[in-house]
C-alpha positions in Angstrom: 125.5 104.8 74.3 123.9 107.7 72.5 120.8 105.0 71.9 120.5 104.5 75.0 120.6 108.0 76.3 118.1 109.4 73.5 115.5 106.2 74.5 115.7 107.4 77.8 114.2 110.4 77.5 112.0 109.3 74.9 110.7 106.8 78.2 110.9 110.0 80.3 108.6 111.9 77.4 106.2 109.4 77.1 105.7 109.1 80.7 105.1 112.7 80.7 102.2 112.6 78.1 100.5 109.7 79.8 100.5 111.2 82.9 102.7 108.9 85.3 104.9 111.7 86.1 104.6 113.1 89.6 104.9 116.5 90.0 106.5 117.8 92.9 106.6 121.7 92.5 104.0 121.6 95.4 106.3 121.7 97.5 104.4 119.1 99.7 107.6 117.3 100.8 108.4 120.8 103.1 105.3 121.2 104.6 104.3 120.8 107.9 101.9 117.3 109.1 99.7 116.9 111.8 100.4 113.7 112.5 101.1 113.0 109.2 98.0 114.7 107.3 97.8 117.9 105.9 94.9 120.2 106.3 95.5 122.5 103.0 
C-alpha cells in the first residue's frame, strides 16, 4: 500500500515537471462567458 501511494505522487511529480498539469488558479471556471468565450 505505501508503494502504491509513494508511486503515485511520484506520477503526479513527474507530470508536474513535464508540464501536463493544468493549472487552475485562474480561476477561469468562475468567470463569466459570452456565449461561451471569454474576452480577457
Amino acid at each position: 500500500m505505501a508503494i502504491g501511494i509513494a508511486l503515485f505522487f511520484l506520477v503526479i511529480t513527474l507530470f508536474s515537471i513535464a508540464g501536463r498539469t493544468a493549472d487552475t488558479r485562474d480561476s477561469a471556471d468562475w468567470k463569466p462567458t459570452n456565449d461561451g468565450s471569454r474576452t480577457t
